[in-house]
C-alpha positions in Angstrom: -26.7 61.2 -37.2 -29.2 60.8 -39.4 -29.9 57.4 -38.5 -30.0 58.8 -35.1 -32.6 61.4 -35.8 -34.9 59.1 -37.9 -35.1 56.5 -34.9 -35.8 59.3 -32.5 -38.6 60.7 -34.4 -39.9 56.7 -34.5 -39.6 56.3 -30.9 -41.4 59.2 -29.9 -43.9 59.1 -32.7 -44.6 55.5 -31.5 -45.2 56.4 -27.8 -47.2 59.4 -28.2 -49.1 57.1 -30.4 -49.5 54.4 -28.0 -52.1 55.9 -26.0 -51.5 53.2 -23.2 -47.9 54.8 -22.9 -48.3 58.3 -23.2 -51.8 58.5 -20.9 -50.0 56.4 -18.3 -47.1 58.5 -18.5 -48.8 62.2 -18.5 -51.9 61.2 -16.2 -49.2 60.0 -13.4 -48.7 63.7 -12.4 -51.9 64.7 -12.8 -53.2 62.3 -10.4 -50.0 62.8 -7.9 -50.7 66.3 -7.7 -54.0 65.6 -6.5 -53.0 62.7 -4.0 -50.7 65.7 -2.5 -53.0 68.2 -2.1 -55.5 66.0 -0.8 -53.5 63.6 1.7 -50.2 65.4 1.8 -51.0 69.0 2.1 -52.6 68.9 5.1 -49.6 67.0 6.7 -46.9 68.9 5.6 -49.2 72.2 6.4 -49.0 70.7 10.2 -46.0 69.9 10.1 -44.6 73.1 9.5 -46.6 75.2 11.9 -45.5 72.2 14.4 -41.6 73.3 13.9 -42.8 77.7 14.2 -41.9 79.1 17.8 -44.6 79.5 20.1 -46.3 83.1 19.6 -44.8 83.8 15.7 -48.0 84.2 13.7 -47.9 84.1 9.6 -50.4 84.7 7.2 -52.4 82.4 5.3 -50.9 83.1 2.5 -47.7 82.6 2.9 -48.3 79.3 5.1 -49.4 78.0 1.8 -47.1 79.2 -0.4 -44.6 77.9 1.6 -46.9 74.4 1.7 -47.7 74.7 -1.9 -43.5 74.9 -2.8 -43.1 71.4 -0.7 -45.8 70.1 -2.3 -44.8 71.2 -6.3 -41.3 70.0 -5.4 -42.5 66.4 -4.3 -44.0 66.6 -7.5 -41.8 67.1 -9.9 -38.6 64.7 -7.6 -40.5 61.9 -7.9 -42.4 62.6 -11.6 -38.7 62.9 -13.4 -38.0 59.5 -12.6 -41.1 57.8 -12.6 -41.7 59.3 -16.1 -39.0 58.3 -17.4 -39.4 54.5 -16.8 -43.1 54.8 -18.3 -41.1 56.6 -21.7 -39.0 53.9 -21.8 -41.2 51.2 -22.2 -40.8 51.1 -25.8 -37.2 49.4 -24.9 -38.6 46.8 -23.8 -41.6 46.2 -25.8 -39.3 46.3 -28.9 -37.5 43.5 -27.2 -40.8 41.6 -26.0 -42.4 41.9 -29.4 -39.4 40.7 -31.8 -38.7 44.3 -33.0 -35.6 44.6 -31.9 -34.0 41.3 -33.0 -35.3 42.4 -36.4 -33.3 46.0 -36.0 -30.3 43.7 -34.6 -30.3 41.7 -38.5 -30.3 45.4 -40.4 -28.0 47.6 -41.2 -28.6 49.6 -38.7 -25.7 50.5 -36.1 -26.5 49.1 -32.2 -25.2 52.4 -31.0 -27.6 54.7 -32.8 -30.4 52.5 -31.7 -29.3 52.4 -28.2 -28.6 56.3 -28.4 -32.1 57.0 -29.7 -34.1 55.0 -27.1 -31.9 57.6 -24.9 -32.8 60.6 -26.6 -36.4 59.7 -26.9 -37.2 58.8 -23.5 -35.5 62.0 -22.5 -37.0 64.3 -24.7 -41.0 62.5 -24.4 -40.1 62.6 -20.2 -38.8 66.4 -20.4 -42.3 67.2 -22.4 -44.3 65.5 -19.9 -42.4 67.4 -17.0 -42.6 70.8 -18.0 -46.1 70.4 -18.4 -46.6 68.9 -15.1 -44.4 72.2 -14.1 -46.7 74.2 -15.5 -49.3 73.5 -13.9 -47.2 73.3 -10.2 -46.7 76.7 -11.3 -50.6 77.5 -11.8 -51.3 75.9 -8.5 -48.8 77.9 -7.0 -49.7 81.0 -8.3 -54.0 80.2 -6.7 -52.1 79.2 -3.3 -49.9 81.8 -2.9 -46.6 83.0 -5.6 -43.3 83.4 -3.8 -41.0 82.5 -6.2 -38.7 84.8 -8.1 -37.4 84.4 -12.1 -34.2 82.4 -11.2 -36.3 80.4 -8.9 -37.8 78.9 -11.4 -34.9 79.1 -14.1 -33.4 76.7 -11.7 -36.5 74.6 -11.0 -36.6 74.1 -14.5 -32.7 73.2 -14.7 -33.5 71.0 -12.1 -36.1 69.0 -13.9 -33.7 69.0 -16.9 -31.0 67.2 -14.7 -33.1 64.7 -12.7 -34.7 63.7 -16.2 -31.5 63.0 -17.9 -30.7 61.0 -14.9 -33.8 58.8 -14.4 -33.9 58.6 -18.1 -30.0 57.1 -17.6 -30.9 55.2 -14.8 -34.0 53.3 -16.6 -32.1 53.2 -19.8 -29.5 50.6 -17.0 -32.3 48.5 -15.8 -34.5 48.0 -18.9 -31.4 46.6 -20.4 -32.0 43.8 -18.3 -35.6 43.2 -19.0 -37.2 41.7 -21.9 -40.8 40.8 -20.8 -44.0 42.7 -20.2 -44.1 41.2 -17.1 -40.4 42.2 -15.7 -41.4 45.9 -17.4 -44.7 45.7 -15.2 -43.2 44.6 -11.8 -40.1 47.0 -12.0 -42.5 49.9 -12.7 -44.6 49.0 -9.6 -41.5 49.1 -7.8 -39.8 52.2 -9.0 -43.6 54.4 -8.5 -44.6 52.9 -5.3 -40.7 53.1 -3.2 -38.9 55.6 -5.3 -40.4 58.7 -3.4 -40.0 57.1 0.2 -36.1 56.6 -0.8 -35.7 60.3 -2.0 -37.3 62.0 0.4 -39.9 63.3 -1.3 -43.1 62.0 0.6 -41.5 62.7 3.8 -38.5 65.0 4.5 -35.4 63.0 5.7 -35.0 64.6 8.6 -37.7 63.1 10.1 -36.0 59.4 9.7 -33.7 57.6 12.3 -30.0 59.2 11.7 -29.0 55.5 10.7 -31.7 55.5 7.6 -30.4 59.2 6.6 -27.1 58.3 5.9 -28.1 54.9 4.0 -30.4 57.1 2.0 -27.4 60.1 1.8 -25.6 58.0 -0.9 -28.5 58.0 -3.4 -28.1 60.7 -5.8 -32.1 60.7 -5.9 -31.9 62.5 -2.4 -29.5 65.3 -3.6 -32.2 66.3 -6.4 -35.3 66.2 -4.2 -33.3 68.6 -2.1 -32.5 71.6 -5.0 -36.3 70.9 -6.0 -36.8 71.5 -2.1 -34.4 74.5 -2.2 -35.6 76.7 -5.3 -39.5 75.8 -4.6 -39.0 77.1 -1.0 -36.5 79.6 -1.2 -39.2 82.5 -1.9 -41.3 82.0 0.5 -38.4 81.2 3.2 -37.2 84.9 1.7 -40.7 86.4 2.7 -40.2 85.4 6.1 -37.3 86.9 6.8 -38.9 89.7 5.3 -42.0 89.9 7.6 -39.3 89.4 10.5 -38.5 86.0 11.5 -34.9 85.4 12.5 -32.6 84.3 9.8 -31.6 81.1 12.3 -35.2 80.0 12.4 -35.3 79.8 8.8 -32.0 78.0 8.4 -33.9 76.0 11.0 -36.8 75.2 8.7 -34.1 74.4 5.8 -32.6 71.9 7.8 -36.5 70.3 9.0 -37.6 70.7 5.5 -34.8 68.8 3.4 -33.8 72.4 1.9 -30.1 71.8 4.0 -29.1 68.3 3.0 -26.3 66.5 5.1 -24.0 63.6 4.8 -22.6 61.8 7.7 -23.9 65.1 9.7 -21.7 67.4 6.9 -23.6 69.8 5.4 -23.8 69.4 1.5 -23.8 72.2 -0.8 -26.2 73.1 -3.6 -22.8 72.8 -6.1 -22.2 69.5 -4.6 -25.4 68.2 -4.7 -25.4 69.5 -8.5 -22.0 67.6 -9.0 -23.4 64.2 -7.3 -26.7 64.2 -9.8 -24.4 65.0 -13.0 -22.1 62.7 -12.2 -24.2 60.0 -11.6 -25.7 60.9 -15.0 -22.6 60.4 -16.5 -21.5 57.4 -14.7 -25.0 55.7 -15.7 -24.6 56.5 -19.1 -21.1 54.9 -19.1 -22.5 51.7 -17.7 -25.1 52.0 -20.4 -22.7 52.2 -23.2 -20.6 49.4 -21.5 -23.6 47.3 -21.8 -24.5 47.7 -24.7 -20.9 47.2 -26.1 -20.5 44.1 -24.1 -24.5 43.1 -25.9 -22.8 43.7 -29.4 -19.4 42.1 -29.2 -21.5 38.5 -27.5 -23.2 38.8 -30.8 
């Protein structure tokens, strides 16, 4: 363990020291956050008056705390995973630079090294999105604050899930890489589709019934939807309070990605907890299994 410890503390040490690393990998939120509110947040505000009955009027206020939760939870769905590939960077630059074949002649054990480029990434992505929630929660707050304590206990839980999953996930493919170039084009990929294929830039609903259940079998989709449900479910909760019918806003649950389904079955939030753990774990088993495979070839 102590091995383990000391190559943590040198993996995050060396990205928050790489400025190229740790600016690319905090200043993605930053400038997300202001794409949505500038592009997306008039959509999304249109889009939601578009699916309110003729004649039911709601204040300002809540109309944008309800646009601000859409918009926080777009956020943080797609900044978990994108995060995580920038903090794992160092993988492969340990790779591209001869650092890692000079770790593969020491003593040191493969395992710990592959466990602390894990633990690293997670821990560096978890700082970076808990900031970025932070200030979600700040913009909230200006826009219009409808969320309750366990709303955002469970936001939070959230973001520590979908980390440990896109850290997993990343962990798989940088295995495979072992140029800045290949580390380049697979981060290209991963920030510029990733949010299409979760759902958070546009709610599923809204695609053909063929491209929903493609797109239901990607645990990415289950974890844009609980972000979906705990950023929403307060001001959803004020509605019903100012008087709208419970089966309008079980309506907007089902427009807004809040309701997830497979197949036309309605998933659960348990379920959808079960699918993002367990493809957690079954990442992380294919990451040990490659990196056993890696060690007995040698």
């Amino acid at each position: 363990m102590t091995t383990v410890r000391t190559l943590i503390y040198r993996n995050c040490k060396l990205f928050f020291k790489d400025k190229g690393m740790f600016f690319t990998s905090l200043i993605t939120p930053a400038i997300l956050l202001v794409l949505y509110v500038t592009f997306l947040g008039n959509v999304y505000r249109d889009s939601f008056v578009t699916n309110l009955p003729e004649g039911v009027v709601l204040e300002e206020g809540l109309i944008d705390g309800f646009v601000g939760g859409q918009l926080i939870s777009s956020l943080l769905a797609v900044s978990c995973i994108t995060v995580a590939f920038c903090s794992n960077m160092l993988m492969v630059q340990d790779k591209a630079n001869g650092t890692r074949s000079d770790f593969d002649a020491s003593p040191v054990n493969p395992s710990a090294l592959s466990a602390s480029y894990y633990l690293a990434t997670m821990l560096s992505t978890l700082l970076i999105c808990y900031i970025t929630a932070g200030i979600g929660f700040a913009y909230m707050g200006m826009v219009g604050w409808y969320l309750s304590a366990g709303d955002v206990l469970l936001l939070l839980l959230d973001i520590f899930l979908t980390v440990s999953f896109g850290t997993a996930l990343s962990s798989v493919i940088h295995h495979f890489l072992s140029t800045q170039g290949q580390l380049s084009a697979v981060g290209t990929i991963v920030s510029a589709g990733y949010g299409f294929l979760c759902g958070a830039y546009m709610p599923l609903s809204q695609f053909s019934e063929g491209l929903r259940n493609a797109l239901s079998f990607l645990p990415g989709t289950y974890a844009t939807s609980l972000f979906r449900t705990h950023a929403l479910e307060g001001a959803l909760r004020e509605m019903e309070t100012v008087g709208l019918p419970s089966e309008l806003t079980e309506t907007l649950k089902d427009v807004f990605d809040c309701n997830i389904y497979f197949f036309g079955t309605k998933v659960s939030q348990p379920i959808c907890y079960l699918v993002l753990c367990g493809s957690t774990v079954l990442l992380l088993g294919l990451y040990v299994c490659l990196n056993f495979g890696t060690q007995k070839r040698k």
